[in-house]
C-alpha positions in Angstrom: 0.0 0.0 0.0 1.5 3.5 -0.7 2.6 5.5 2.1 -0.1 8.5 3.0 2.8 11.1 3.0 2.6 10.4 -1.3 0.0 13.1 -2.1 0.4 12.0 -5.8 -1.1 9.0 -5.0 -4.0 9.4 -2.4 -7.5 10.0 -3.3 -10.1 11.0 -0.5 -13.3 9.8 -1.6 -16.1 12.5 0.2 -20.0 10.7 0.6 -22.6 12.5 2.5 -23.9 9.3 3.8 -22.4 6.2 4.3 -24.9 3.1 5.0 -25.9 -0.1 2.4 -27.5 1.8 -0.3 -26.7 2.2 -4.2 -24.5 5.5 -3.6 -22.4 3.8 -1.2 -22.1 0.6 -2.7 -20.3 2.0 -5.7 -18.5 4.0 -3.3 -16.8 1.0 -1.4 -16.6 -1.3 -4.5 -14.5 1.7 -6.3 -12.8 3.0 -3.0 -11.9 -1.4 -2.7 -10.7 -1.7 -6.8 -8.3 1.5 -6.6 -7.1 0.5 -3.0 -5.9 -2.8 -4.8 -4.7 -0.8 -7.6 -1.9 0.6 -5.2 -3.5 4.0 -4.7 -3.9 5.2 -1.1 -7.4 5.6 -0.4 -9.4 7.4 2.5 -13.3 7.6 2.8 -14.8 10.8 4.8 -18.5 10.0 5.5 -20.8 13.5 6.3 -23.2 11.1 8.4 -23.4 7.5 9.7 -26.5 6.1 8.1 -26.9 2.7 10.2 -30.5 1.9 10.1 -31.5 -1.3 11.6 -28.6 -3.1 10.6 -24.5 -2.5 10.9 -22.9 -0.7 8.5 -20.0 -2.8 6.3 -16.9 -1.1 6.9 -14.4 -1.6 3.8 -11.8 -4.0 4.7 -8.4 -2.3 4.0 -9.7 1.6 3.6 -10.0 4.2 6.8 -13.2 5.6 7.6 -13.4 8.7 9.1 -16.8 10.2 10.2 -18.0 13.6 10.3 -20.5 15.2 13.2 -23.0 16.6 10.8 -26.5 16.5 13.3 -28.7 18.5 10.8 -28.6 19.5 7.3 -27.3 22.8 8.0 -24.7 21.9 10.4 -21.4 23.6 8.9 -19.4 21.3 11.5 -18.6 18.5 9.0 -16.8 21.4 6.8 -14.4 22.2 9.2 -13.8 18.6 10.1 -12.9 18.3 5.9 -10.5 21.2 6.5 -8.4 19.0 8.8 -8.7 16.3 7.4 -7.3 17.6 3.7 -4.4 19.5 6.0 -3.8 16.1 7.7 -4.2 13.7 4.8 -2.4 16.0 1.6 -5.0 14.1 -0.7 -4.2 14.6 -4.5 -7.8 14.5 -5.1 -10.9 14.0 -4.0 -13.7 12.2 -5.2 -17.7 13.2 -4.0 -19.9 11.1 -4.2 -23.2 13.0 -3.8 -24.1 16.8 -4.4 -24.0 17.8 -0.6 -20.2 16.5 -0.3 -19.7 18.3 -3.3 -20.5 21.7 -1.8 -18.8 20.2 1.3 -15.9 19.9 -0.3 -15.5 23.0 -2.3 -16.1 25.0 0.5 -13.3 22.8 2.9 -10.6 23.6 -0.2 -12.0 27.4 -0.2 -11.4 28.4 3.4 -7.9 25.9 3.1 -6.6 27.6 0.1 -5.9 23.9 -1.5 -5.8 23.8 -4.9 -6.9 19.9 -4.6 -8.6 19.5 -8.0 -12.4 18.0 -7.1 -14.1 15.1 -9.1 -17.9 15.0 -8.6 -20.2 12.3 -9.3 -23.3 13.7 -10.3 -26.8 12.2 -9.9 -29.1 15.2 -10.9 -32.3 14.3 -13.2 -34.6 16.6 -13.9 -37.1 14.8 -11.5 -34.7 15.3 -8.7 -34.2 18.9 -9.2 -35.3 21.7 -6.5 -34.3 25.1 -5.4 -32.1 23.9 -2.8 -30.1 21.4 -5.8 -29.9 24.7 -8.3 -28.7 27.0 -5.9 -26.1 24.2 -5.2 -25.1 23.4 -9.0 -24.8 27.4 -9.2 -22.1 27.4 -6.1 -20.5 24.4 -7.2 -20.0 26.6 -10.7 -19.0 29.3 -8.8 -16.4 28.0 -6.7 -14.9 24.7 -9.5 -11.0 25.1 -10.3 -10.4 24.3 -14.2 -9.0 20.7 -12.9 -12.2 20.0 -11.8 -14.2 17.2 -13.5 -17.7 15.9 -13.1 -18.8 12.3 -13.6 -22.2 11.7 -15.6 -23.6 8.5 -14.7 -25.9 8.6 -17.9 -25.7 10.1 -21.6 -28.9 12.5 -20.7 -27.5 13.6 -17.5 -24.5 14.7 -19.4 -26.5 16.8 -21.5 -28.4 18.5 -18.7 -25.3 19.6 -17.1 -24.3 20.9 -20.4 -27.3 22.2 -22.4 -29.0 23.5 -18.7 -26.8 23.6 -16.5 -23.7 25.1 -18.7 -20.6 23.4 -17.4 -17.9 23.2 -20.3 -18.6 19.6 -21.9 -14.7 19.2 -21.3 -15.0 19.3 -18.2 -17.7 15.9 -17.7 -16.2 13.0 -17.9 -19.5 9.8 -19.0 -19.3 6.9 -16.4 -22.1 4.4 -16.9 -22.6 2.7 -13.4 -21.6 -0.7 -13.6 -23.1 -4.3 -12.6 -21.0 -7.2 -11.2 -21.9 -9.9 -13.8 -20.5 -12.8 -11.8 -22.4 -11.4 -8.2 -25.5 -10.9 -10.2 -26.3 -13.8 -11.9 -28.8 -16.2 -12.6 -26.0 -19.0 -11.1 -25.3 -16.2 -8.2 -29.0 -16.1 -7.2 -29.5 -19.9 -7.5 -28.0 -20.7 -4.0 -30.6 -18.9 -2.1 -33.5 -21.5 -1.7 -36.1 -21.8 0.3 -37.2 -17.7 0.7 -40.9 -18.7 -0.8 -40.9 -20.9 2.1 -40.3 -18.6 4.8 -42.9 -16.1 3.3 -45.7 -19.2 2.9 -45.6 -18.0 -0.8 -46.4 -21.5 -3.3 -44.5 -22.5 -5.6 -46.6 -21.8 -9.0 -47.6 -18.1 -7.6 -46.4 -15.4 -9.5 -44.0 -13.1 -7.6 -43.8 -9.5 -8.0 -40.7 -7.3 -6.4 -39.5 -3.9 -5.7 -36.6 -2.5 -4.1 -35.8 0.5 -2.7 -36.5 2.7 0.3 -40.4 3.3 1.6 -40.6 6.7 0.5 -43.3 8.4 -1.5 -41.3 9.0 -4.4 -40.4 5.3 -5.1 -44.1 4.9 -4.9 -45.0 1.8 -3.3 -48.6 2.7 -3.4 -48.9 2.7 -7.0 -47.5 -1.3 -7.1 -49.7 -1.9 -3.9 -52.9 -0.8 -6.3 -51.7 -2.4 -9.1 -51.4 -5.9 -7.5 -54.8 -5.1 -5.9 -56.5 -4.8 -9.8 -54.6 -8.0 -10.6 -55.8 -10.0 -7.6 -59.5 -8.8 -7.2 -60.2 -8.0 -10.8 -57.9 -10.3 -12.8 -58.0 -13.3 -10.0 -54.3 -13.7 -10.9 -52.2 -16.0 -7.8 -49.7 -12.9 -7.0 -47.6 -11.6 -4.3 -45.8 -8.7 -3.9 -42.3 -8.0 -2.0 -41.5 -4.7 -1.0 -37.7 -4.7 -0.1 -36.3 -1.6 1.7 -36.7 0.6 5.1 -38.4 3.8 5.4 -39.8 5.6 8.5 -42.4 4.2 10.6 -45.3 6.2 9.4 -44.3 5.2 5.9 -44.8 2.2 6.4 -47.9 2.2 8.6 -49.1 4.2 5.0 -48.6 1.6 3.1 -49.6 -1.3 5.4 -53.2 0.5 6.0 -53.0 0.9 2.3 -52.8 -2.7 1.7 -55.8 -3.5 4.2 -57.7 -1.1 2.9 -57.2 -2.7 -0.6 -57.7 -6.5 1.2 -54.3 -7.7 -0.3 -52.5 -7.6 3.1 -51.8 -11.1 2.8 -50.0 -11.0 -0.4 -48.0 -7.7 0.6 -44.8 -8.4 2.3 -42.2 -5.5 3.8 -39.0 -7.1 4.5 -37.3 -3.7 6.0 -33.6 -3.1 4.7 -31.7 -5.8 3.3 -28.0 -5.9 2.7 -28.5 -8.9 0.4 -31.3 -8.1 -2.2 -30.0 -11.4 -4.4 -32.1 -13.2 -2.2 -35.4 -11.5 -3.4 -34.3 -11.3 -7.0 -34.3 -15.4 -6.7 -37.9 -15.7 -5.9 -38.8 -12.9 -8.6 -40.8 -13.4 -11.3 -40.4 -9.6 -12.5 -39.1 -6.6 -11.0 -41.1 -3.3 -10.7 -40.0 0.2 -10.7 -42.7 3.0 -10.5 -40.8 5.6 -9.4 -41.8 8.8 -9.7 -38.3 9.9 -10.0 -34.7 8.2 -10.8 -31.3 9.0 -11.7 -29.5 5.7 -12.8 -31.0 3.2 -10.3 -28.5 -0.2 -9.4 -31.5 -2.8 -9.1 -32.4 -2.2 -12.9 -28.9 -3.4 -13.8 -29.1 -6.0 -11.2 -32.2 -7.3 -11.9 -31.4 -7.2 -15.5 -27.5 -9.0 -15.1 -29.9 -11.9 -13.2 -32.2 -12.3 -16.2 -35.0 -10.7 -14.1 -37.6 -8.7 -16.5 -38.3 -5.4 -15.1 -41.0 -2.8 -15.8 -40.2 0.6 -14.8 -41.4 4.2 -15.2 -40.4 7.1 -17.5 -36.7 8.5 -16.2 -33.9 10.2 -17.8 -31.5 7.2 -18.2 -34.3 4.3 -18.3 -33.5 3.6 -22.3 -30.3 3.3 -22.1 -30.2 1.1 -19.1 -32.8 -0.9 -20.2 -31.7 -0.8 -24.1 -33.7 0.0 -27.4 -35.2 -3.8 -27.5 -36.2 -3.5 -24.2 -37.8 0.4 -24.2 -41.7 -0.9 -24.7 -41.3 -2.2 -20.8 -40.7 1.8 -19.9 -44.4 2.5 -19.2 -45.6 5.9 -18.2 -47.2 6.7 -14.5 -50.0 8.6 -16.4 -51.1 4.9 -18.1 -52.1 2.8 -15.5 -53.8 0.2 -17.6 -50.0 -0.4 -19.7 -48.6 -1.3 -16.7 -51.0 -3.2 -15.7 -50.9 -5.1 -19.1 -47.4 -5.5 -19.2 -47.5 -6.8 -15.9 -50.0 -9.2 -17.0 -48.2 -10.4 -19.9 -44.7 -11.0 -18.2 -46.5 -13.1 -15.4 -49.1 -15.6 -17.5 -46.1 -16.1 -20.1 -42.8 -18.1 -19.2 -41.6 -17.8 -22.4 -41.9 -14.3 -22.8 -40.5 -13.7 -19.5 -37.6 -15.7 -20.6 -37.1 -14.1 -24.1 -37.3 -10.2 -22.3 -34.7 -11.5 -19.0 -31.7 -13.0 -21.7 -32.5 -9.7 -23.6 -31.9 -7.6 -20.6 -28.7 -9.9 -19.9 -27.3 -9.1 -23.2 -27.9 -5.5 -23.0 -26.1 -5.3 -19.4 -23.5 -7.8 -20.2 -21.9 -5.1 -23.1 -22.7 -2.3 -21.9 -22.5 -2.1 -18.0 -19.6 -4.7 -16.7 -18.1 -3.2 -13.5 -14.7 -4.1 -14.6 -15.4 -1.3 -17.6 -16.5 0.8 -15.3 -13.7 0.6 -12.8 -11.1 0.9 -15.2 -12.8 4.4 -16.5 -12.9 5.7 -13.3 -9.1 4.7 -12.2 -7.9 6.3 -15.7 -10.0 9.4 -14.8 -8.3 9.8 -11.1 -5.0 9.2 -12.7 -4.9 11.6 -15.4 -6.5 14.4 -12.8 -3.8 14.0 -10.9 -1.1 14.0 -13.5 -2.8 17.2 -14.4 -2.5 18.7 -10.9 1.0 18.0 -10.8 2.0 19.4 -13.9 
């Protein structure tokens, strides 16, 4: 491992929070490749996001932990000053747009001339007042050595065509998808889940993953299974993987009373694991009413899993051309409730759409790819900052 006193080799990777979620898996699984690729690596979390299980430490790379108690609290700031005076990081890598901010304000009041790379997420969904008047101080206060990651072709064009950063400047880096993790072989191994949940064998199986919140719009899957079951008389469950706050979830339990689907509803709370659910799926649902470049489509997709998901910036190009007739619209209810319909009373169909998703993923997403982008992109900022 290279010593920390190397600047031209150390790369501080900056994430507002760090717990078991998309964000942060990339973060660990890049922060894990470049620590093996000899680079000295350090990860500054804004916030300790533990929810109801422990958080996964990365086995060779230092954590260090800010104090932030609010979203306004300026102490995690000065924390970053220190730790970029104690540290000498060649650059740092954010991982979010609040420890973006967080970190050009630490290099401001330091007088570093660290040059900053920032993965970006935005979508137009995701946008507020708060986000602009972030992107405009994050415009304001970039060095030319800054560089931007887009995760997605049509975020890279927002940030140009709206946003005006310098196209030079963005740097396009798909997120990737561990091919041998997520796999139909992968997800094999887990048996007996349908047995736990008393869900039989020949009943179709319905899944979506992601936190209890309103935007990734449980309710609208919880209605939609309740038109299948009481109109349709379709044998269907749905599994609703992911944590939320109490009263989100006592939302959507009443919801699922009210509907009298209860029993075919379940809410597994946060999972570390997901491959476990993906093995008893028999399609996986999206509905969001907002995304940026969401892991479990790729996941889902790498496992042969059909998905159906809703209109979002990057949904074509994660789902591919072949595949854009399963991105359904929140406005038409009845298309998703007919393409739901079709990939559950057909095997065959389910298994044409699941090795075309494969195939799709498998050239254009590998992790490997992705890794190797983003270690080329560290290196050549830092040879820049050192000229």
């Amino acid at each position: 491992m290279i010593s920390v006193n190397n600047p031209k080799k150390s790369v501080l990777f900056v994430i507002f929070q760090l717990g078991i979620g998309g964000v942060e898996g990339e973060m660990r699984s890049i922060a894990d490749y470049l620590d093996g690729c000899g680079m000295w690596v350090s990860v500054f979390s804004l916030w300790k996001k533990t929810l109801d299980i422990d958080i996964q430490i990365l086995p060779r790379v230092p954590v260090y932990w800010g104090g932030r108690r609010n979203k306004y609290d300026p102490l995690p700031v000065f924390q970053l000053c220190n730790l970029l005076k104690k540290l000498k990081p060649s650059v740092l890598v954010c991982f979010d747009r609040h420890s973006w901010l967080y970190c050009l304000l630490a290099r401001k009041i330091t007088r570093q001339k660290i040059p900053i790379i920032a993965r970006s997420m935005e979508t137009r969904g995701l946008i507020s007042w708060r986000a602009e008047i972030q992107l405009l101080l994050a415009k304001l206060l970039s060095q030319p050595e800054d560089r931007i990651v887009a995760l997605s072709a049509s975020l890279k064009s927002q940030l140009v065509n709206r946003w005006n950063f310098p196209e030079e400047k963005i740097q396009l880096i798909p997120i990737g998808v561990d091919l041998v993790r997520f796999s139909t072989e992968a997800i094999s191994q887990f048996t007996g889940l349908r047995g736990q949940l008393g869900i039989p064998e020949k009943s179709g199986v319905i899944v979506q993953i992601g936190n209890l919140s309103r935007n990734k719009n449980q309710d609208f899957s919880i209605r939609l299974v309740r038109d299948l079951v009481k109109v349709r008389k379709m044998d269907i469950f749905l599994v609703l993987v992911g944590g939320g706050s109490n009263l989100r979830w006592k939302e959507l339990h009443d919801l699922a009373m009210s509907c009298g689907i209860s029993e075919r509803v379940f809410f597994t709370g946060v999972k570390e694991d997901v491959r476990p659910f993906l093995a008893i799926a028999d399609v996986m649902l999206l509905p969001s009413k907002a995304e940026a470049t969401p892991n479990v489509v790729l996941e889902s997709l790498a496992c042969k899993i059909p998905v159906i998901v809703s209109h979002y910036d990057s949904a074509e190009e994660q789902l591919g051309l072949i595949l854009k007739d399963w991105i359904v619209s929140l406005d038409h209810v009845d298309e998703f409730r007919d393409r739901l319909i079709q990939i559950l009373e057909n095997s065959q169909l389910r298994e044409a759409v699941g090795e075309t998703g494969y195939q799709h993923v498998e050239s254009q997403f590998p992790i490997q790819a992705a890794f190797q982008r983003w270690e080329l992109l560290i290196r050549s900022t830092m040879d820049e900052a050192n000229k």
